[in-house]
N, C-alpha and C positions, 0 to 999 in steps of 0.2 A: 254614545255621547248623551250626557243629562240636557234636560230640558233647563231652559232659562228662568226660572221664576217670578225672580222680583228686578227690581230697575239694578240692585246692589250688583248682583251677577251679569248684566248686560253692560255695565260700565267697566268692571275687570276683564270681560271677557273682551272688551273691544277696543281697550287701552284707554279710553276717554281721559281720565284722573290723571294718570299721567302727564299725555300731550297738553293738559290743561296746563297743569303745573310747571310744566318747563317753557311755554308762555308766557305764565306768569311772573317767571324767575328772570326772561329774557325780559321782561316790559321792567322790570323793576331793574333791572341791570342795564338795561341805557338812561331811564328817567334818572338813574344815580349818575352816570357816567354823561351827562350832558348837566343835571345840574354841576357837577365838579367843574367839566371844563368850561364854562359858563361863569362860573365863582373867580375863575382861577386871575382872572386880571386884577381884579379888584383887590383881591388878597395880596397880589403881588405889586400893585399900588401901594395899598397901606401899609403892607410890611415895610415897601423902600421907602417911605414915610415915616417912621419909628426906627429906620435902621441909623438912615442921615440923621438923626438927632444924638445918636450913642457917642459918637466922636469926631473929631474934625473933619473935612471932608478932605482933608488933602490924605485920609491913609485911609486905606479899606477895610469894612465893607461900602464908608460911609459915603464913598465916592461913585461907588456902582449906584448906589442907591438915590444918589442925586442925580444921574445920568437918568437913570427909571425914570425920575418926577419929572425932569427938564422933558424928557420925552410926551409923556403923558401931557405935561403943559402946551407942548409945544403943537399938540393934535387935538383941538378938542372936539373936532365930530368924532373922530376915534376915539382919541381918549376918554375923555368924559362923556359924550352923548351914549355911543355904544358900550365900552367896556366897565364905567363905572354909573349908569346909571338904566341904560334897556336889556343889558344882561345880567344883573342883577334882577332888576323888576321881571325879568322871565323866568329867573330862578324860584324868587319867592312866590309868582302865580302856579310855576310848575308844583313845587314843592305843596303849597296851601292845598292843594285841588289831588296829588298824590296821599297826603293825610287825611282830607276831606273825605276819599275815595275807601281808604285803608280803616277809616274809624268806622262809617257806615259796614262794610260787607266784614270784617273782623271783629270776630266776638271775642275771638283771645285775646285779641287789642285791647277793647274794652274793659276784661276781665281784668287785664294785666295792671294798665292803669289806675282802676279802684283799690288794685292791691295795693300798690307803691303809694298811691294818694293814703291809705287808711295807715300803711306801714309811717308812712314820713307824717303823719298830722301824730299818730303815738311814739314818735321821736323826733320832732320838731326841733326840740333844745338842742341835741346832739349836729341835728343835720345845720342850724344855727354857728351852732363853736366850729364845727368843720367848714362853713364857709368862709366864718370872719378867719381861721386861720391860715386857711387858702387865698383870702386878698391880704391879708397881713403879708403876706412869701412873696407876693404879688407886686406890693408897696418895696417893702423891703429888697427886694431885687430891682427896681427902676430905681430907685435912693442909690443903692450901691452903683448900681452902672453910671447913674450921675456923678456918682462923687469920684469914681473911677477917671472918669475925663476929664472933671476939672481940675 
């Protein structure tokens, strides 16, 4: 059997990197999976909030989606205390403090963002026409769906 050398060979040899990493994979696979279901009321507020506006309420979806609000109205320590305004706000602390966490100890983070910052400032005008044309699709699908119903 070889002698150990350097720290490189006592960390392969003892799995460390590994068990590190599959840690780290399970810490970043709940902080994902608790901000989701944490988000998920909210989302599912406002969506039945834009859905009731598509068309009458007396035919569906617009009817589900009025029942949603009446609900959410009709609770508001649920409703709105918890599901639309302290799980939310535990979202965006978890989230801020996970990038806050992820900018510091990640250098390929780092790297990567200077890249795409230096790529997008030398096509700026491009990443521009590709947005206005993406809220134009934007515009023009809520117009159509308006004009749709009336």
């Amino acid at each position: 059997m070889r002698a150990l050398t350097d720290t490189g060979d006592k960390v392969f040899a003892y799995g460390w990197t590994l068990h590190y990493k599959v840690n780290m994979t399970l810490a970043r696979l709940v902080a994902t999976s608790v901000e989701l279901l944490f988000i998920s009321p909210a989302v599912l507020f406002m969506t039945a909030l834009f859905v009731r506006n598509l068309q009458p309420q007396k035919y569906e979806p617009a009817r589900t989606a009025q029942q949603i609000v009446v609900w959410y109205a009709a609770r508001p320590h649920t409703g709105l205390w918890l599901f639309l305004i302290a799980m939310p706000a535990l979202v965006l602390f978890i989230g801020c403090a996970t990038l806050w966490r992820r900018w510091h100890k990640d250098a390929q983070l780092r790297e990567a963002a200077r890249q795409f910052l230096n790529v997008a400032r030398r096509h700026l005008d491009t990443l521009l026409v590709g947005g206005a044309s993406l809220t134009a699709i934007g515009v023009l699908g809520i117009v159509a769906l308006h004009a749709l119903t009336d």
